[in-house]
C-alpha positions in Angstrom: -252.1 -39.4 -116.1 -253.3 -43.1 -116.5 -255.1 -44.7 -114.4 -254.2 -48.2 -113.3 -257.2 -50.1 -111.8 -255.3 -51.9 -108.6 -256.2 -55.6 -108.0 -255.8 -57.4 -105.0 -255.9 -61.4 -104.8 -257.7 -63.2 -102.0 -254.3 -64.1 -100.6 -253.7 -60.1 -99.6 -257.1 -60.5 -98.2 -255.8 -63.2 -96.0 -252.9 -61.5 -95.0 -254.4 -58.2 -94.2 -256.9 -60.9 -91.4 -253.6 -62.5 -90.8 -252.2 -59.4 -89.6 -255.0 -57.9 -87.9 -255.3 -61.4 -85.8 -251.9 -61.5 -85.3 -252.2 -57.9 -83.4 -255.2 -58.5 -81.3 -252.8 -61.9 -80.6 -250.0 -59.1 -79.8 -252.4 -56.9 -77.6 -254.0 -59.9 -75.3 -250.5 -61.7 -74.9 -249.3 -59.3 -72.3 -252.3 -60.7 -70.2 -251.5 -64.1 -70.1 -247.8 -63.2 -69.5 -248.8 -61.1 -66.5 -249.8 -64.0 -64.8 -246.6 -63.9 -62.2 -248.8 -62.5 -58.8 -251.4 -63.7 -57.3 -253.1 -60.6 -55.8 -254.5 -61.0 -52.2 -257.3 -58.2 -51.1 -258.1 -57.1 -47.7 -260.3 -53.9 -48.0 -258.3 -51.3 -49.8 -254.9 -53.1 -49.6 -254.1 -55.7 -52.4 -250.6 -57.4 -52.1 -249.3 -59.0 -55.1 -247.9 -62.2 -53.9 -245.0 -63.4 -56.6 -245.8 -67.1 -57.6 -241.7 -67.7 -57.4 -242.5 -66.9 -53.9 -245.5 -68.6 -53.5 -244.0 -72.0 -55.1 -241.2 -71.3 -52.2 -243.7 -72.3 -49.5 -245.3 -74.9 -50.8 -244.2 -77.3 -48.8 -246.2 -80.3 -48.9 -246.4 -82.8 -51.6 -248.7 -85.4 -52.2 -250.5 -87.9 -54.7 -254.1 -87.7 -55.5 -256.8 -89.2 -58.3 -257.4 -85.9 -59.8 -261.0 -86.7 -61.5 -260.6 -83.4 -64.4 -257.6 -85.2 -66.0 -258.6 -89.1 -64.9 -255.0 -90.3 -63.5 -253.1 -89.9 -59.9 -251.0 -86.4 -60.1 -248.6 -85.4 -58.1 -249.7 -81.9 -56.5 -247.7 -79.5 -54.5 -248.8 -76.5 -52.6 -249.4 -74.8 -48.9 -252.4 -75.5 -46.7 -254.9 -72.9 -47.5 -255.9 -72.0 -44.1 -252.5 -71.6 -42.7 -251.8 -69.2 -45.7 -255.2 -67.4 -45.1 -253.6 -67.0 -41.4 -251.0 -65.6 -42.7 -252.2 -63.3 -45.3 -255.6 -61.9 -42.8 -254.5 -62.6 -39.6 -257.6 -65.6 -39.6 -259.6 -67.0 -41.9 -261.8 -64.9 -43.2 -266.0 -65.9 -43.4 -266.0 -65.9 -47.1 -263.9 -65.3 -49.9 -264.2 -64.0 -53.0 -262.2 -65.7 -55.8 -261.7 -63.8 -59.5 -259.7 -66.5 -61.8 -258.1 -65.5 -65.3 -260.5 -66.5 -67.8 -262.4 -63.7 -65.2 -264.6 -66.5 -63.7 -265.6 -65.0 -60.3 -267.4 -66.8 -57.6 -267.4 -66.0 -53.5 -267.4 -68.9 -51.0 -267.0 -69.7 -47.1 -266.0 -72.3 -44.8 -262.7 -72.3 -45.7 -261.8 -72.9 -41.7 -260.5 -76.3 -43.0 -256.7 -78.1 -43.1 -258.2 -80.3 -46.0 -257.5 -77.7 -48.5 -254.4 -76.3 -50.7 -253.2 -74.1 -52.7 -251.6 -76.1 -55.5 -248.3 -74.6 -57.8 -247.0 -77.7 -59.1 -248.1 -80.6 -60.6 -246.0 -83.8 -61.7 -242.9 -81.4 -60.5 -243.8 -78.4 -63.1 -245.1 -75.5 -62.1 -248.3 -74.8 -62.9 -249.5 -72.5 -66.1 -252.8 -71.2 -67.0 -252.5 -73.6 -69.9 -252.1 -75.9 -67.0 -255.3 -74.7 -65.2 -253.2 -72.3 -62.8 -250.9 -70.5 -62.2 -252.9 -71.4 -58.6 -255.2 -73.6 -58.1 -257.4 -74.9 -54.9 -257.8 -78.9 -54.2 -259.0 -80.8 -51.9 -256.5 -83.1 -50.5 -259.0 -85.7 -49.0 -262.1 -86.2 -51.1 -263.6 -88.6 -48.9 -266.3 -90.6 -50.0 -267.3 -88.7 -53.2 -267.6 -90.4 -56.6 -264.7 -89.5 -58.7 -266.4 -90.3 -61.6 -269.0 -87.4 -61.0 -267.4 -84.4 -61.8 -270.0 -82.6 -60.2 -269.1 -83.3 -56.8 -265.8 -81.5 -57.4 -267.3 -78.2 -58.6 -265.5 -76.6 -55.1 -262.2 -77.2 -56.9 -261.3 -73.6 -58.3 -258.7 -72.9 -61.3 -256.7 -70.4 -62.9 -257.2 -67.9 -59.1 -255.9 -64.6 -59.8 -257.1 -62.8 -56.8 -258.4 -63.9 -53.4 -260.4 -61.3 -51.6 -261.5 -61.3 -47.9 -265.1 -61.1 -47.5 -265.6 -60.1 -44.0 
């Protein structure tokens, strides 16, 4: 038998990392395509809330100066306490929010009509691309400074779960 020494070029190289990013790319993308519930927890129970059905009761629409993107968006959404009525029965003391780029942070005083639950924006509905799928806003920002981000660090993104803290 002969031997044959076997060479491969740099560009197998690149497709061998090509490929291998290509199939982490194939593993992750079911995550971002599973973003079509927004899962409510109370205790044990967690209900998966469709966003079709979600962007079905949004039912108020309004402009704003949305600071993040510098320009007056239209927003559409529900008023987060009356779905926190809704979905607990009351508004809980504090919630705990878990978003899909798995920030998590848990906050009260959410007794409040200012806020919403926002699905669309400009008439699309909102992606994670899009900071969503869900996103909280409030509607009247009163005397902050919109050009100090800071003051807006309440607004959350991207919500994949709301949990009742009780």
């Amino acid at each position: 038998m002969n031997a044959v020494a076997s060479y491969r070029s740099p560009w197998g190289h690149a497709r061998g990392r090509l490929a291998s990013l290509l199939m982490v790319a194939g593993l992750t993308l079911p995550v971002v395509a599973s973003a079509q519930a927004l899962n409510v927890i109370n205790g044990d129970t967690t209900q998966k809330i469709a966003l079709s059905d979600l962007r079905e009761i949004s039912d108020t629409t309004f402009t704003l100066y949305d600071p993040y993107q510098g320009r007056e968006v239209e927003m559409q959404g529900v008023a987060f306490q009356t779905f926190l009525i809704e979905q607990f029965g009351e508004v809980p003391p504090a919630l705990h929010f878990i978003a899909w780029d798995d920030y998590e942070v848990t906050l009260d005083g959410w007794d409040d009509p200012n806020w919403y639950l926002i699905t669309k924006e400009d008439g699309d509905p909102l992606t994670i691309r899009s900071r969503g799928p869900v996103r909280l806003v409030e509607r009247d920002y009163g005397d902050r400074d919109v050009e100090n981000l800071r003051e807006f660090n309440d607004w959350i993104w991207m919500i994949r779960s709301i949990e009742a803290k009780w």
